[in-house]
C-alpha positions in Angstrom: -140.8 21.2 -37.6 -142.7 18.8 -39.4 -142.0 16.0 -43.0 -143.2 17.2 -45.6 -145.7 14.4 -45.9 -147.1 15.3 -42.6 -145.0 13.3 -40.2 -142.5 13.5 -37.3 -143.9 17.1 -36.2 -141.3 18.1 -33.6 -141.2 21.2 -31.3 -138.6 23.3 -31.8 -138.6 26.8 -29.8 -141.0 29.3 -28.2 -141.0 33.1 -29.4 -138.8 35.5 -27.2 -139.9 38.7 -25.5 -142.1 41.3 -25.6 -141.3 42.3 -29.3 -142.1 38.6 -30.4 -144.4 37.9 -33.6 -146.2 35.6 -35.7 -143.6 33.9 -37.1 -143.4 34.9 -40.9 -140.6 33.4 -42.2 -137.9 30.7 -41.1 -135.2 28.7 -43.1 -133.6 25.7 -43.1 -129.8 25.4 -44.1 -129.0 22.8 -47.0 -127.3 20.4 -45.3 -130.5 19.8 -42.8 -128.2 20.9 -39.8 -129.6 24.4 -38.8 -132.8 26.6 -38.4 -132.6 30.1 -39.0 -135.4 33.0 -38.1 -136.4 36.5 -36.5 -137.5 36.5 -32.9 -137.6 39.8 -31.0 -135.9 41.8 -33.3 -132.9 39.3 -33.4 -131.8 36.3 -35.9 -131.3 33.4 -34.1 -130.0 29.5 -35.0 -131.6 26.7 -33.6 -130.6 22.9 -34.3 -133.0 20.6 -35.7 -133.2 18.6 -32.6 -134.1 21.9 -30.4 -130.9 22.2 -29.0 -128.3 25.2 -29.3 -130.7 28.0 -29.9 -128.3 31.1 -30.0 -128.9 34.7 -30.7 -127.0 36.3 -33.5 -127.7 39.6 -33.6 -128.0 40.7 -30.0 -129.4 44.2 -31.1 -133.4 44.2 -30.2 -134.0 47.9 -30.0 -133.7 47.7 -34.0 -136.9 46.0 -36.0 -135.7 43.3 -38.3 -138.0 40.8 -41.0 -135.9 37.3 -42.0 -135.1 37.1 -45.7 -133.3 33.8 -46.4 -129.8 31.8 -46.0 -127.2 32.1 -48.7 -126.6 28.5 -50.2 -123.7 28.1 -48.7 -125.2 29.0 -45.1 -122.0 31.8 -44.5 -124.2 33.8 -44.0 -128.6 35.6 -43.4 -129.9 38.0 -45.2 -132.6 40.3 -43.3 -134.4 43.3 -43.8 -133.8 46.5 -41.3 -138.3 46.7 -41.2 -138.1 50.3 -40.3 -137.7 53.6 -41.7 -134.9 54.0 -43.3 -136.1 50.0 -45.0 -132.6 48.1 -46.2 -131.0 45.0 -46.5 -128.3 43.5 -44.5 -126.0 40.6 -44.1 -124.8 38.7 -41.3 -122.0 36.6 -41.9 -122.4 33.4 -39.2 -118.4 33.1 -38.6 -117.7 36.7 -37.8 -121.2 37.8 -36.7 -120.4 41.1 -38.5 -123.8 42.6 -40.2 -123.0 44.4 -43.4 -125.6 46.5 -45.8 -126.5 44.6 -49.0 -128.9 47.6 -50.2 -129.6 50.9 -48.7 -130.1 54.3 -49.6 -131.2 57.8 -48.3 -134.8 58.5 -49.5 -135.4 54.3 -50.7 -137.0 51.5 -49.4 -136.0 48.0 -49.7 -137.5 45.0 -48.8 -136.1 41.4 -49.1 -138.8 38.8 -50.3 -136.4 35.7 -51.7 -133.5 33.8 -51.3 -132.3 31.0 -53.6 -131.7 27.9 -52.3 -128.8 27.0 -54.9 -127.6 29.9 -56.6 -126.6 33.1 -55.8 -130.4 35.2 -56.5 -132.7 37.2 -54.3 -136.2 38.9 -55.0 -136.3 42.6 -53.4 -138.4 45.8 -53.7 -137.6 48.9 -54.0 -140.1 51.4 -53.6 -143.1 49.4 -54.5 -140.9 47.8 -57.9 -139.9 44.0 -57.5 -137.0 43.0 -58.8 -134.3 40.0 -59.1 -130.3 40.3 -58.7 -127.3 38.4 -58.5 -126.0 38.3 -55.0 -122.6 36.0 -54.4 -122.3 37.8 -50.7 -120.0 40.1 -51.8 -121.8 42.5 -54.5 -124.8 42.5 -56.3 -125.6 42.5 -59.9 -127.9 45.4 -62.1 -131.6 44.6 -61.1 -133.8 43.1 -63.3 -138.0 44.2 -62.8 -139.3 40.6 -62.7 -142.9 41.1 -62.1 -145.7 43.8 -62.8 -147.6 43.9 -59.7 -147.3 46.1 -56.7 -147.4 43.5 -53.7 -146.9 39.7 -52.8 -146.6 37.4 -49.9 -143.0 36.3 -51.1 -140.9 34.9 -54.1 -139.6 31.0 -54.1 -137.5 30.6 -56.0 -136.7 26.5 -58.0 -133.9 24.4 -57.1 -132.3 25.4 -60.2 -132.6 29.2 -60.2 -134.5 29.1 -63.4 -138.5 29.6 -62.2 -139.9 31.7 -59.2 -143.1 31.0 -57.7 -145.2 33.9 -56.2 -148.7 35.1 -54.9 -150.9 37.3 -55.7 -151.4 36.1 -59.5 -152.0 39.0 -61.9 -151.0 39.9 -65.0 -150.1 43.3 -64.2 -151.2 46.2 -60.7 -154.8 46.1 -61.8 -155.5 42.3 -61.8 -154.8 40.8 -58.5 -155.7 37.7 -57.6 -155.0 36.3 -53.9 -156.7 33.1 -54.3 -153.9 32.2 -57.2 -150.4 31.5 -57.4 -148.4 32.5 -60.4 -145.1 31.0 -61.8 -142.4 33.4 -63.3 -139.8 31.4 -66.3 -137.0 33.5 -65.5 -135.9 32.4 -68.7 -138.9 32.5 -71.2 -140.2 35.6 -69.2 -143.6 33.8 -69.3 -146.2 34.2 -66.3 -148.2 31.2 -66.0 -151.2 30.7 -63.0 -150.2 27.5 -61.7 -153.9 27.4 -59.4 -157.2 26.9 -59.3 -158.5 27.2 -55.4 -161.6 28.2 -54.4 -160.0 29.6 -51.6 -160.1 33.0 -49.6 -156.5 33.9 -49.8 -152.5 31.9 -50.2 -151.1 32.9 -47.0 -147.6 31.5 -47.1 -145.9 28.4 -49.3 -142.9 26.8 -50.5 -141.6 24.9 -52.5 -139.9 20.8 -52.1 -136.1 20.9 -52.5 -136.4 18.8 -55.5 -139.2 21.5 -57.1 -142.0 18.5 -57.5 -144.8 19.8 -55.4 -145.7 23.1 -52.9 -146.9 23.5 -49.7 -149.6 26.3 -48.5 -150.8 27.5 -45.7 -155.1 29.3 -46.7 -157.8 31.4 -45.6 -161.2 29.5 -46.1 -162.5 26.0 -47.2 -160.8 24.7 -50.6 
């Protein structure tokens, strides 16, 4: 855990168990209390300070990938990473993990969470696409984006701009060295990069949607 302006790095946890992995994806819950991520095939919570670490899920045998917290922090969504692909929810009172999308013969993928509205960023089947999700149902998708992979959507604190890599203007012009910005209300793509870099790895966006942060391959 470390300030966004590069102070007050603090150890938090180790990886668990022999089905640990690099550690993709964590959140943060809104009110600064919590940590949330995907160690061993579980989702566990962690305090800020280090304390409380707690498994959620308890059910290791299955493969699960992190997605995101739902702004009110009730409850995580995670992705089921094995055939048959779907997304669940866990709901932190209850600890009851419900099916947000799944379907014989599909494949989805979470790759977004909102911080302050009620939207995620999935695929399904190779198509990316944006939803309403208020924990309870989900809305008709809308395709977002004409490309057939990315590292991950962030969204803006205001729900109204998503920020994603590879850069392309559609499947044949990928770019790995850009990052793109999506006006979910215009519809416009803009490249909002110019690295002379290898490859964006993983980023994110301030709370307050002023600047990004990356993690590269190669000098810039």
């Amino acid at each position: 855990l470390i300030n966004a302006d590069g102070t007050g790095e603090k150890f938090l946890t180790l990886y668990n168990g022999e089905n640990s992995g690099p550690l993709q994806r964590a959140a943060i819950t809104n009110d600064e209390k919590y940590c949330y991520y995907v160690s061993d095939n579980d989702v566990w919570r962690i305090n800020l300070d280090g304390s409380g670490k707690e498994n959620l899920t308890n059910t290791p045998s299955i493969k699960k990938a992190f997605g995101g917290i739902s702004p009110d922090s009730t409850y995580v969504l995670f992705d089921i990473a094995a055939e048959p692909w779907s997304i669940q929810k866990l709901d932190i009172k209850t600890r009851k993990v419900m099916p947000v999308l799944e379907g014989e013969g599909n494949t989805f993928v979470i790759f977004g969470v909102a911080r302050n509205k009620n939207l995620i960023a999935y695929v399904k089947d190779s198509v990316f696409l944006v939803a309403n999700y208020d924990g309870n149902s989900i809305s008709e998708p809308k395709n977002f984006v004409n490309i057939t992979r990315s590292t991950g959507f962030v969204f803006s604190p205001d729900g109204n701009k998503v920020y994603f890599t590879p850069y392309g203007s559609g499947p044949d012009e990928i770019n790995t060295m850009e990052m793109a910005e999506k006006n979910l209300v215009s519809g416009k793509i803009s490249k909002i990069t110019n690295f002379n870099i290898e490859e964006i790895l993983n980023y994110t966006i301030s709370r307050d949607g002023n600047f990004g942060a990356f993690s590269i391959s190669g000098p810039c």
